[in-house]
Structures are given as structure tokens and as C-alpha cells.
PQR file with spaces between the fields and no chain letter, atoms N, CA, C, O and H, PARSE charges and radii, in Angstrom:
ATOM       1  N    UNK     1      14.787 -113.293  -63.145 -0.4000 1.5000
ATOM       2  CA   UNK     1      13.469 -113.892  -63.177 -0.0000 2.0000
ATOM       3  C    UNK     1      12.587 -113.258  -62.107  0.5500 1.7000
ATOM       4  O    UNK     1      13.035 -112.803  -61.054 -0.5500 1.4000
ATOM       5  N    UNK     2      11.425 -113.262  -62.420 -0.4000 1.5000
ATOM       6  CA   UNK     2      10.491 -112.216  -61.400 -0.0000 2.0000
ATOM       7  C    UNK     2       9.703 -113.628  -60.335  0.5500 1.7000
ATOM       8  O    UNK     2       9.075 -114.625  -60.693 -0.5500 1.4000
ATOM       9  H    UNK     2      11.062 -113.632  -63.275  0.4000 1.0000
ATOM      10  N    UNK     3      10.033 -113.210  -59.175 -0.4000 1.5000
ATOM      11  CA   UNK     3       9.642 -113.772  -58.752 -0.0000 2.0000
ATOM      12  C    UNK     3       9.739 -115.219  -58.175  0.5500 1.7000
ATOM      13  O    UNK     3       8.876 -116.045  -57.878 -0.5500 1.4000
ATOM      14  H    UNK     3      10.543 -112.401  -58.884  0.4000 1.0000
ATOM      15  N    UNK     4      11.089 -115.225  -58.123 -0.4000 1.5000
ATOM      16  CA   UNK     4      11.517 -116.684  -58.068 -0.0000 2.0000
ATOM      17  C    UNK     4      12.532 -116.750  -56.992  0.5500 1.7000
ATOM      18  O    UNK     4      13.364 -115.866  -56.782 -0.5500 1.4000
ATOM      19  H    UNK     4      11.790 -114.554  -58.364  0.4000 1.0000
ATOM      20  N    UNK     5      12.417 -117.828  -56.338 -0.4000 1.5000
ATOM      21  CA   UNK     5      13.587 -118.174  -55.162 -0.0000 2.0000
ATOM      22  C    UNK     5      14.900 -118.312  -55.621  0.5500 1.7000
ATOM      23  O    UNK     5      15.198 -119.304  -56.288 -0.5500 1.4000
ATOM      24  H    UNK     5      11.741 -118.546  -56.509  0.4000 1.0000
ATOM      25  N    UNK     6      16.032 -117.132  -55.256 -0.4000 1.5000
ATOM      26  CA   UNK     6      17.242 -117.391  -56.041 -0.0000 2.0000
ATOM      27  C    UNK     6      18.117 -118.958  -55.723  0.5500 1.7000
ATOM      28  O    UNK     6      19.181 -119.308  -56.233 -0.5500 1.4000
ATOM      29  H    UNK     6      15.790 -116.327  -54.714  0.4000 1.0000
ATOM      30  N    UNK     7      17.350 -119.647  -54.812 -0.4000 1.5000
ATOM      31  CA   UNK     7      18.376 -120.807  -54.539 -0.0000 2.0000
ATOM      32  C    UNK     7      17.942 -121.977  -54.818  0.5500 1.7000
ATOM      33  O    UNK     7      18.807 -122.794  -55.134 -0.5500 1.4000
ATOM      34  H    UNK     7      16.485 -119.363  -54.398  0.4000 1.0000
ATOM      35  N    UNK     8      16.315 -122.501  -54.794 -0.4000 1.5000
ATOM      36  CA   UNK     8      15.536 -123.627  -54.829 -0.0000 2.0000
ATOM      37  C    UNK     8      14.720 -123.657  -56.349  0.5500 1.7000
ATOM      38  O    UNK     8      14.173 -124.628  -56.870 -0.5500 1.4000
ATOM      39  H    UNK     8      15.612 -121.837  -54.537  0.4000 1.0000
ATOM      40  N    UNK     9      14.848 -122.041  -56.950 -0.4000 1.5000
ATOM      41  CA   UNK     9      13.869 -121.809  -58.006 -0.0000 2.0000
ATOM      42  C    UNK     9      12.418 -122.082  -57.876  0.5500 1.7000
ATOM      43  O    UNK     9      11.795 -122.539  -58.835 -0.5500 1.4000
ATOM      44  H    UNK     9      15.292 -121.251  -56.527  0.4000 1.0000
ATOM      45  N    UNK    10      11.672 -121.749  -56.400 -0.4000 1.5000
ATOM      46  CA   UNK    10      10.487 -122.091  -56.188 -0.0000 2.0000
ATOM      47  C    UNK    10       9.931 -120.795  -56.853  0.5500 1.7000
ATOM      48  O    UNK    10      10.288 -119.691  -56.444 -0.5500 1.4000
ATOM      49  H    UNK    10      12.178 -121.377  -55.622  0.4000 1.0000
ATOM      50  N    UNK    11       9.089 -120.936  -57.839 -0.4000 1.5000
ATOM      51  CA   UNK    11       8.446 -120.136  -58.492 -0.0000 2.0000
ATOM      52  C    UNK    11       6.219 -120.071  -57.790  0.5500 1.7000
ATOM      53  O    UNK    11       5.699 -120.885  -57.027 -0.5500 1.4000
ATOM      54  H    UNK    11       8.799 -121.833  -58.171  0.4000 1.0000
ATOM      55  N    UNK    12       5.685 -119.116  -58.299 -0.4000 1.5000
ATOM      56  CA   UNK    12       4.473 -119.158  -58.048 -0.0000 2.0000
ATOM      57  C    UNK    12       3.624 -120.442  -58.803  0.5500 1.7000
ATOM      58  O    UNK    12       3.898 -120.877  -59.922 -0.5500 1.4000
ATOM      59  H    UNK    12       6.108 -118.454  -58.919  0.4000 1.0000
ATOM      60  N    UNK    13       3.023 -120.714  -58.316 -0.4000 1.5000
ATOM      61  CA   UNK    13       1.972 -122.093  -58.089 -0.0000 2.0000
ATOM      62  C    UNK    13       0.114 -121.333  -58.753  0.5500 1.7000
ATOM      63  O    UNK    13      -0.487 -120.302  -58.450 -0.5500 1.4000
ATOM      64  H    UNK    13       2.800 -120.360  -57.408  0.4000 1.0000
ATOM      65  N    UNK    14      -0.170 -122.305  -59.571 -0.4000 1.5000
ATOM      66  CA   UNK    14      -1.497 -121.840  -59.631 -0.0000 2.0000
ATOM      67  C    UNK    14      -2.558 -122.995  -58.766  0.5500 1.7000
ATOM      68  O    UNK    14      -2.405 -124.207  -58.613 -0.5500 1.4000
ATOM      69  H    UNK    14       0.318 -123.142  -59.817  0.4000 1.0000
ATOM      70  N    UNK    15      -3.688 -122.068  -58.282 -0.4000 1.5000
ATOM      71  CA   UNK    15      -4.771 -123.333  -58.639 -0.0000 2.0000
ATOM      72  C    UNK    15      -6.098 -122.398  -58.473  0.5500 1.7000
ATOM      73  O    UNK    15      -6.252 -121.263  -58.926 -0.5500 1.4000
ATOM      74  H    UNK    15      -3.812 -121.084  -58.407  0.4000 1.0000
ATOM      75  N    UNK    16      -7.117 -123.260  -57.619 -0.4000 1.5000
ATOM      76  CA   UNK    16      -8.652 -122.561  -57.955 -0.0000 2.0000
ATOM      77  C    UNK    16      -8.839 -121.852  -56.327  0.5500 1.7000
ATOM      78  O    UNK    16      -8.331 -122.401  -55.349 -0.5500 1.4000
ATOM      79  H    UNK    16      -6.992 -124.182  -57.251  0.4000 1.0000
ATOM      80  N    UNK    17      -9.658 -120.540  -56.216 -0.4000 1.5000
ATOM      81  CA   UNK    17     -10.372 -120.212  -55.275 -0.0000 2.0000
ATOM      82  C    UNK    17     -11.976 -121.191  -55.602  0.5500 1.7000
ATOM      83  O    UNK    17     -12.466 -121.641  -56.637 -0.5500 1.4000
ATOM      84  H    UNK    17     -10.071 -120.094  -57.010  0.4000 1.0000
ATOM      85  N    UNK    18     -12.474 -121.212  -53.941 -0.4000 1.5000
ATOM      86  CA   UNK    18     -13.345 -122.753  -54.175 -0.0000 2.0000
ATOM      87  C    UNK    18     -14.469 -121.508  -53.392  0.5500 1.7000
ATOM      88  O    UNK    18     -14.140 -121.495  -52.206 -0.5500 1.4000
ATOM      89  H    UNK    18     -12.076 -120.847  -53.099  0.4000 1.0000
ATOM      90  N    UNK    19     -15.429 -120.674  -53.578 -0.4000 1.5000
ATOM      91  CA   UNK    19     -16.947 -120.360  -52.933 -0.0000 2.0000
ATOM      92  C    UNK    19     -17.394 -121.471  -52.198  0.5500 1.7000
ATOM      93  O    UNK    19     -17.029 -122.588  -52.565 -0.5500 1.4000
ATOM      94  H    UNK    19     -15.697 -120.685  -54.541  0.4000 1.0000
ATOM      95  N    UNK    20     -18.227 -121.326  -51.084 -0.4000 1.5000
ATOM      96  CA   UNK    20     -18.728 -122.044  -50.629 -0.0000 2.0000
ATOM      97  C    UNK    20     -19.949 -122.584  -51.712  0.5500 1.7000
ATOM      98  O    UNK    20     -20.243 -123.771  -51.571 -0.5500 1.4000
ATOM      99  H    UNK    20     -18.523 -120.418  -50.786  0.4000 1.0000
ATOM     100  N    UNK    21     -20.471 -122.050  -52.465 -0.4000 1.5000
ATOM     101  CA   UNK    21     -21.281 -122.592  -53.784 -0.0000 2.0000
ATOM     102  C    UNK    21     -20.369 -123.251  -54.509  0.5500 1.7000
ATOM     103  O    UNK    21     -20.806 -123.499  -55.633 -0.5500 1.4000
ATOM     104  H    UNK    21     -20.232 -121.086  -52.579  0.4000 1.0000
ATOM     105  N    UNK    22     -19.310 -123.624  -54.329 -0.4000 1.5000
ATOM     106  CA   UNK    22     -18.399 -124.534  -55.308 -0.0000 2.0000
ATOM     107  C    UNK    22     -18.135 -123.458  -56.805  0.5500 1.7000
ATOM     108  O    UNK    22     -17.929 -123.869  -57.947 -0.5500 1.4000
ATOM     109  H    UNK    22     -18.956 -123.423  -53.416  0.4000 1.0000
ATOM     110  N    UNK    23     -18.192 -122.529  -56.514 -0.4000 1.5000
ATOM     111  CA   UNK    23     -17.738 -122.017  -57.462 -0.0000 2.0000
ATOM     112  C    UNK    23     -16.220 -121.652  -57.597  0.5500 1.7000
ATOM     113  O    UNK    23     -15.453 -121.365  -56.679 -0.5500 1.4000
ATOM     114  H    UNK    23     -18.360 -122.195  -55.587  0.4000 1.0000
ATOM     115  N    UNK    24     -15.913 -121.735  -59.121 -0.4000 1.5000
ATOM     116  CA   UNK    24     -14.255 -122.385  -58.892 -0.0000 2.0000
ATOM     117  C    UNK    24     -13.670 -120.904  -59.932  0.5500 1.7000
ATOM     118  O    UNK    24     -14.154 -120.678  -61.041 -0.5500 1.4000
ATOM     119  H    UNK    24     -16.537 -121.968  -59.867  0.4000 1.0000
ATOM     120  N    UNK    25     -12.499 -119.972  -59.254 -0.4000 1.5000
ATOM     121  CA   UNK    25     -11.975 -118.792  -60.018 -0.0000 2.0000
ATOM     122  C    UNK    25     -10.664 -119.094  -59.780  0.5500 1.7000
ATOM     123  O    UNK    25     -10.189 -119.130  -58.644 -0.5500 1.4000
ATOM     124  H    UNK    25     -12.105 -120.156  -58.353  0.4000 1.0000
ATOM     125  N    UNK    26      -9.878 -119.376  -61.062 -0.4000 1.5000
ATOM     126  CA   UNK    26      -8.224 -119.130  -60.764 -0.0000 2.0000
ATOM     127  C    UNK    26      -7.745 -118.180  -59.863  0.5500 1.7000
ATOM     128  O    UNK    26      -8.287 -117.102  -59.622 -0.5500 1.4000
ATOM     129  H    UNK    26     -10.263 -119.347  -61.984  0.4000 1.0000
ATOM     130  N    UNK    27      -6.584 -118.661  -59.308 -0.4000 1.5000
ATOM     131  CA   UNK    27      -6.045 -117.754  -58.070 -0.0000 2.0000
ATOM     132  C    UNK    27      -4.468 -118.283  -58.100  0.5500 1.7000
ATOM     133  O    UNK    27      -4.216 -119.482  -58.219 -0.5500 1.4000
ATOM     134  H    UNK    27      -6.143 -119.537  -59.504  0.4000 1.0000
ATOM     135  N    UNK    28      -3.421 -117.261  -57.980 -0.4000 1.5000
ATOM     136  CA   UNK    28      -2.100 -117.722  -57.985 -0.0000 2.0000
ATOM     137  C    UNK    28      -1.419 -118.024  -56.070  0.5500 1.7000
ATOM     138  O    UNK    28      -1.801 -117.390  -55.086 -0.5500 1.4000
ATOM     139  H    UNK    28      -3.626 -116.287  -57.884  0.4000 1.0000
ATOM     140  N    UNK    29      -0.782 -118.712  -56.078 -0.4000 1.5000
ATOM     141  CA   UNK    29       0.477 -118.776  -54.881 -0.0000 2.0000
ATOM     142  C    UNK    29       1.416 -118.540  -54.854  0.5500 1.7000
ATOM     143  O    UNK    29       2.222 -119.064  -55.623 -0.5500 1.4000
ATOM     144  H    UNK    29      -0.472 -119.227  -56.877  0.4000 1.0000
ATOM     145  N    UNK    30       1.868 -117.345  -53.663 -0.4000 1.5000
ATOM     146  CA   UNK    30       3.233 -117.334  -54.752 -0.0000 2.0000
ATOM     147  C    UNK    30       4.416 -117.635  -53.534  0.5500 1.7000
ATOM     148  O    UNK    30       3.841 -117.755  -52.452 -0.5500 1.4000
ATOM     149  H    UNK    30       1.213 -116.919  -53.038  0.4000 1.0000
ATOM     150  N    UNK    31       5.583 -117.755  -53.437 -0.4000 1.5000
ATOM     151  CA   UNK    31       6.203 -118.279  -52.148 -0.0000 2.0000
ATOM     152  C    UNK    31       6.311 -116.762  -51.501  0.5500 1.7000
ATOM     153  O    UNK    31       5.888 -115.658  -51.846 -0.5500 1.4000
ATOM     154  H    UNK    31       6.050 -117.657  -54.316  0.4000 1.0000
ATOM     155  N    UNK    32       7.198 -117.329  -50.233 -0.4000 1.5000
ATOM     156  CA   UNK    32       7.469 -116.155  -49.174 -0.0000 2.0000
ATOM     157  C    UNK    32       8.776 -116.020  -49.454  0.5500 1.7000
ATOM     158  O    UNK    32       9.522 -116.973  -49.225 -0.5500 1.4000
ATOM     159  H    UNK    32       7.542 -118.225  -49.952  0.4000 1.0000
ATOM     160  N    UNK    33       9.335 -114.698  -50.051 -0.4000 1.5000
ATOM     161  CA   UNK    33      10.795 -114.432  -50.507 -0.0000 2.0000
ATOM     162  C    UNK    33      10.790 -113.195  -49.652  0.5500 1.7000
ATOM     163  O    UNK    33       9.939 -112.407  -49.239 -0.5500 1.4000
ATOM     164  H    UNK    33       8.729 -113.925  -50.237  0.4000 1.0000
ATOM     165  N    UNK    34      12.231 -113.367  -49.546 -0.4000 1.5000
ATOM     166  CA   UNK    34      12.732 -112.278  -48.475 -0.0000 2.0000
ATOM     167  C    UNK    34      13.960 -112.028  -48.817  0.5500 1.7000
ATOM     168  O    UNK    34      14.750 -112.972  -48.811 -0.5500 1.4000
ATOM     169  H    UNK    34      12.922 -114.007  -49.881  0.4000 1.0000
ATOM     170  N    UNK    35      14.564 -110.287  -49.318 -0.4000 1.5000
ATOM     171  CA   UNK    35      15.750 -110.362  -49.489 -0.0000 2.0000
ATOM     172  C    UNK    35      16.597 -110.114  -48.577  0.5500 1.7000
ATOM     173  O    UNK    35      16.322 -109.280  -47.715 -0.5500 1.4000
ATOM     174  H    UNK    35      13.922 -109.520  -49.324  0.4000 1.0000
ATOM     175  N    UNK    36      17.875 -110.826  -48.576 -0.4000 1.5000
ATOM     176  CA   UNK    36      18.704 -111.026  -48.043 -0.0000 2.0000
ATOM     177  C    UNK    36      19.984 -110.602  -48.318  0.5500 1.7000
ATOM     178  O    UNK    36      20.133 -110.567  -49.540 -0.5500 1.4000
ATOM     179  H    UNK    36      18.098 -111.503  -49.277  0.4000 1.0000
ATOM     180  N    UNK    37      21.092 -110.224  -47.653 -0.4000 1.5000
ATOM     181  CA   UNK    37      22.629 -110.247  -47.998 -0.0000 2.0000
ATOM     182  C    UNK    37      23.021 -111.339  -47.618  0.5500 1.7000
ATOM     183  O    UNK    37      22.844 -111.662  -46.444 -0.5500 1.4000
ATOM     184  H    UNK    37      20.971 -110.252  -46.661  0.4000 1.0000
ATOM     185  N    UNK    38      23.844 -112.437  -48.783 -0.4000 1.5000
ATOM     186  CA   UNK    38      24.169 -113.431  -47.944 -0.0000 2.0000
ATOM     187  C    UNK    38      25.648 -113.518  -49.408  0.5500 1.7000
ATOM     188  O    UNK    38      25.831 -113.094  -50.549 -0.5500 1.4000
ATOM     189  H    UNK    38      23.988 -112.174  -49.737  0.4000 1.0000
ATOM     190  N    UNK    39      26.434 -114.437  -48.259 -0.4000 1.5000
ATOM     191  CA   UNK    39      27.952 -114.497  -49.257 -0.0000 2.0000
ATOM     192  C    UNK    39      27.830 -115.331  -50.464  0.5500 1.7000
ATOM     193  O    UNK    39      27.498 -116.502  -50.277 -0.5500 1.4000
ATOM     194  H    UNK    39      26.285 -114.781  -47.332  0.4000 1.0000
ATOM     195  N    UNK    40      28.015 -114.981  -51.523 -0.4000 1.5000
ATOM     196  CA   UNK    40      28.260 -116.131  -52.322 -0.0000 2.0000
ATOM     197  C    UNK    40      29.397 -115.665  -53.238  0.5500 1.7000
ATOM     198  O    UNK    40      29.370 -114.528  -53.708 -0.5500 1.4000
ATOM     199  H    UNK    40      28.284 -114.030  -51.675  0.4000 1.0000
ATOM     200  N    UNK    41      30.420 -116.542  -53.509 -0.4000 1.5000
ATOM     201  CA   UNK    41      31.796 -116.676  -53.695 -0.0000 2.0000
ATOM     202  C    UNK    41      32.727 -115.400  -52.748  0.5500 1.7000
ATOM     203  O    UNK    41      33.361 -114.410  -53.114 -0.5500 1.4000
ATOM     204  H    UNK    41      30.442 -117.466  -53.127  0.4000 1.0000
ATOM     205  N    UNK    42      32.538 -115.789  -51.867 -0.4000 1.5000
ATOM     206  CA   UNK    42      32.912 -114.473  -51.055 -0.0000 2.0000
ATOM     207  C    UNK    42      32.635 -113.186  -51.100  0.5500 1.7000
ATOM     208  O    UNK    42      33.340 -112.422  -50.441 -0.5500 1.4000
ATOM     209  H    UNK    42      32.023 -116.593  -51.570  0.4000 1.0000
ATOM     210  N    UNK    43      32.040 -112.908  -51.531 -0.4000 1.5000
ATOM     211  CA   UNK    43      31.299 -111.623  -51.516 -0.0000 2.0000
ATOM     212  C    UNK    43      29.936 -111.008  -51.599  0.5500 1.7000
ATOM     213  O    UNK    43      29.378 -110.862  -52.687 -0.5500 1.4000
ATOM     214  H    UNK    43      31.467 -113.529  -52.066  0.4000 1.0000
ATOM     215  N    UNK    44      29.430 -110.671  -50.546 -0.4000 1.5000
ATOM     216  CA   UNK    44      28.195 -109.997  -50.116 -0.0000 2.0000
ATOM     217  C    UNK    44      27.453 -109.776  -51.539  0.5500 1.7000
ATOM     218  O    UNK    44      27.979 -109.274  -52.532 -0.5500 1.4000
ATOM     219  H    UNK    44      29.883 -110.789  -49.663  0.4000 1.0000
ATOM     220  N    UNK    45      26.164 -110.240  -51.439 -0.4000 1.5000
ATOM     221  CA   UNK    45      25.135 -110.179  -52.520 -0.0000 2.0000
ATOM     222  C    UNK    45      24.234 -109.937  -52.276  0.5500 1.7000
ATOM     223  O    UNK    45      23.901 -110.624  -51.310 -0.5500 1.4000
ATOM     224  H    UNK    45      25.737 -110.648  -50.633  0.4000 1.0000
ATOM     225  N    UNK    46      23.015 -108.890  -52.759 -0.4000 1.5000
ATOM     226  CA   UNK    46      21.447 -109.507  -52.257 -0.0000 2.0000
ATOM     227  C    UNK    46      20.992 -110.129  -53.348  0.5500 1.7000
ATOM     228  O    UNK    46      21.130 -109.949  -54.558 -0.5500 1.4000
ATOM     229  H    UNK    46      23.286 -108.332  -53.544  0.4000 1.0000
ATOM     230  N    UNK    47      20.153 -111.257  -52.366 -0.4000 1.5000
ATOM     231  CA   UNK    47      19.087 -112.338  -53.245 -0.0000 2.0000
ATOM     232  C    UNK    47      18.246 -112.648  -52.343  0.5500 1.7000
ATOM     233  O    UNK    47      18.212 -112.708  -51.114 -0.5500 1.4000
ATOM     234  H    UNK    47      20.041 -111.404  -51.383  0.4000 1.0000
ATOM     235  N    UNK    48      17.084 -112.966  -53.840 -0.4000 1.5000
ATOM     236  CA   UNK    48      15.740 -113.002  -52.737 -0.0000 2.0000
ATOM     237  C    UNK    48      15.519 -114.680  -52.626  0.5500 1.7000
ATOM     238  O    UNK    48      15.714 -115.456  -53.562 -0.5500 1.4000
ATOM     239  H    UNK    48      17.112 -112.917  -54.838  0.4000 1.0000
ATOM     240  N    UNK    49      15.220 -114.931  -51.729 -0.4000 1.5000
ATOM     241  CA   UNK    49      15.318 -116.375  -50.973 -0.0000 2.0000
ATOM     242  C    UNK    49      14.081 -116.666  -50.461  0.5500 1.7000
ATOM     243  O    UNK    49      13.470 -115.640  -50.761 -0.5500 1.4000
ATOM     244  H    UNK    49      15.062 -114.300  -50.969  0.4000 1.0000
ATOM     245  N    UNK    50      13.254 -117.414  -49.858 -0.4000 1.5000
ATOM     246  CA   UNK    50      12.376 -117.749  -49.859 -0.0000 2.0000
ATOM     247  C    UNK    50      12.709 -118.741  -48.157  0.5500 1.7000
ATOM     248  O    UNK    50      13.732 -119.365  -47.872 -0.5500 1.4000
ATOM     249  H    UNK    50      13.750 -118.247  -49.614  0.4000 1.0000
ATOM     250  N    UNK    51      11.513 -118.570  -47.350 -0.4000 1.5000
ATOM     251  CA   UNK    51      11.776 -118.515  -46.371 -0.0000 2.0000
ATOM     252  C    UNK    51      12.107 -119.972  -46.331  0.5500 1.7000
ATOM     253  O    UNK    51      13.273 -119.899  -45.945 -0.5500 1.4000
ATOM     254  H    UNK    51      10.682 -118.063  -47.582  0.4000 1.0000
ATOM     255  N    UNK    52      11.893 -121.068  -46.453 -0.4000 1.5000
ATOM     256  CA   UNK    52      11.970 -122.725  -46.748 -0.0000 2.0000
ATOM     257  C    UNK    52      13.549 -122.247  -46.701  0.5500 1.7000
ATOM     258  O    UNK    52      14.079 -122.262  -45.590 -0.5500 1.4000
ATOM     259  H    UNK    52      10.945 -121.127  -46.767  0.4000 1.0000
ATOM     260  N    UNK    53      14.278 -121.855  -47.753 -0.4000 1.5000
ATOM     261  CA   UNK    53      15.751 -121.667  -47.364 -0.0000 2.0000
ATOM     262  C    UNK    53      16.559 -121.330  -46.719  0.5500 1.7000
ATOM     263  O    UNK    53      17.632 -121.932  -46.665 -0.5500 1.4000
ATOM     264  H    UNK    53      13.847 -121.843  -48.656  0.4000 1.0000
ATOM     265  N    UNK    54      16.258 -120.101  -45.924 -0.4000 1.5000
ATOM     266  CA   UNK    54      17.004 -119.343  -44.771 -0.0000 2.0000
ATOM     267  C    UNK    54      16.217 -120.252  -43.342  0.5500 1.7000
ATOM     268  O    UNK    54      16.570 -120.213  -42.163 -0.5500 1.4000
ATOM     269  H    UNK    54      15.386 -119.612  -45.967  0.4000 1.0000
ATOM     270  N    UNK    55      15.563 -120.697  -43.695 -0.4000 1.5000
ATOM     271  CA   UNK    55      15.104 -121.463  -42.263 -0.0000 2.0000
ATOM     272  C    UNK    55      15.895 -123.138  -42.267  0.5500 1.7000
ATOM     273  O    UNK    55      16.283 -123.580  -41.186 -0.5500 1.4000
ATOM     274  H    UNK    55      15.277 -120.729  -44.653  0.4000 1.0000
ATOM     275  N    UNK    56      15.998 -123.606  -42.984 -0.4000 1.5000
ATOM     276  CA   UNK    56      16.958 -124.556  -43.753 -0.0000 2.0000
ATOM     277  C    UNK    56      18.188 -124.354  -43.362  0.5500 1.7000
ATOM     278  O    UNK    56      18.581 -125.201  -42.560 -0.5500 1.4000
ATOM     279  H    UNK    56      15.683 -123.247  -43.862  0.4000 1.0000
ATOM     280  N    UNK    57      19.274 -123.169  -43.763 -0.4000 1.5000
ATOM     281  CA   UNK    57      20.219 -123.139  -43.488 -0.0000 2.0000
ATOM     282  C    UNK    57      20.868 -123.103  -44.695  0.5500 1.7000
ATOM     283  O    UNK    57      22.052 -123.414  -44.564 -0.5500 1.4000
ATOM     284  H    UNK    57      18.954 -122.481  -44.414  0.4000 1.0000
ATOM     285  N    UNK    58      20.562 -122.853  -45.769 -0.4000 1.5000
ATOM     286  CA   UNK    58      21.394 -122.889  -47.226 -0.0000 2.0000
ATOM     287  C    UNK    58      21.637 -121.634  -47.590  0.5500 1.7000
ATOM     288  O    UNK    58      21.677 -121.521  -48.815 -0.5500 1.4000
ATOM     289  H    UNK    58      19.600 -122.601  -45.875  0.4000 1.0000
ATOM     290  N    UNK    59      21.879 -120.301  -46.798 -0.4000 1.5000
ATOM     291  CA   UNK    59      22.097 -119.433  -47.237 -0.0000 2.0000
ATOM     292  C    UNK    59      22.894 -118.756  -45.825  0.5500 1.7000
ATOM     293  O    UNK    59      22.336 -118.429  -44.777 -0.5500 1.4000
ATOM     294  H    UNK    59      21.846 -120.393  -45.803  0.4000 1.0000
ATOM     295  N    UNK    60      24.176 -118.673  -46.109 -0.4000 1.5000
ATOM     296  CA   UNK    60      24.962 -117.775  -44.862 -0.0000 2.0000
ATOM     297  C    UNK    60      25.013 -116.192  -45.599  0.5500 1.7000
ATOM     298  O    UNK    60      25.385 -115.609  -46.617 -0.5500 1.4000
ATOM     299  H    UNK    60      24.629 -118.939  -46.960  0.4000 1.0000
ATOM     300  N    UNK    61      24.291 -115.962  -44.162 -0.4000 1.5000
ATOM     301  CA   UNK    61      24.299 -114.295  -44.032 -0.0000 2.0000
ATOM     302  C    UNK    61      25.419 -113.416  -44.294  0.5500 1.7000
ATOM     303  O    UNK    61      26.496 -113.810  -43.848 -0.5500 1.4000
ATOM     304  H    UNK    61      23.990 -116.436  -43.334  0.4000 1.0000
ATOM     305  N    UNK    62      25.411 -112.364  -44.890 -0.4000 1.5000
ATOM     306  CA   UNK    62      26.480 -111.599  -44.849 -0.0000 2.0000
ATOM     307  C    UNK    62      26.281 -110.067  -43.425  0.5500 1.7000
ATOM     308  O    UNK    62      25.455 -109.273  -42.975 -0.5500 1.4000
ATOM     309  H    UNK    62      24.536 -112.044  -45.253  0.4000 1.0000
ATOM     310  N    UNK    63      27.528 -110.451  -43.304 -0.4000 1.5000
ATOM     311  CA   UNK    63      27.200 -109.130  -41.986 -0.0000 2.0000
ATOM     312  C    UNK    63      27.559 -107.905  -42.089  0.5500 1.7000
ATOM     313  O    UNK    63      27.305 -107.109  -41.185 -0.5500 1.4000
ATOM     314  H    UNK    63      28.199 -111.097  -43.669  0.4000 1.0000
């Protein structure tokens, strides 16, 4: 999946850019992913994670 937190599935967010004239243009959000090596079933993987998770603690590093 493009773009998506491999652990929480936080995907990009829409909403509006707001002008100071109140003028309103779609605009996307998208999270802060960062790839990582981290273990999963014992063995070293990269996945992209999203910072909410590695700051959390739900992802042990691989060294």
C-alpha cells in the first residue's frame, strides 16, 4: 500500500487549504513515515512506520 503506516495503517487525511479571503482548495495530509529495520518474527525487515510508532515504542529496532 502506498503510503501507509506499516503498523497503525495511518493513511493520508484530506481536508481544505483556508486563504485568508476564506477561500477553500482541497489539500492532502499525509503522516510522517520513516523507514526503519526493525525485527518482526525474528528477522530484520524494513517498514515504513510513522513517527507516532517508533516514538511509542511498538517497533524494536533491528541492529
Amino acid at each position: 500500500m502506498a503510503f501507509t503506516c506499516d503498523l497503525c495503517s495511518k493513511r493520508r487525511q484530506s481536508g481544505n487549504n483556508v486563504s485568508h479571503a476564506n477561500n477553500k482548495t482541497k489539500r492532502v495530509f499525509k503522516p510522517n513515515l520513516q523507514p526503519v529495520r526493525a525485527l518482526i518474527d525474528g528477522q530484520p525487515k524494513r517498514i515504513r512506520v510513522c513517527t507516532r510508532c517508533l516514538r511509542s515504542g511498538k517497533v524494536q529496532k533491528a541492529v
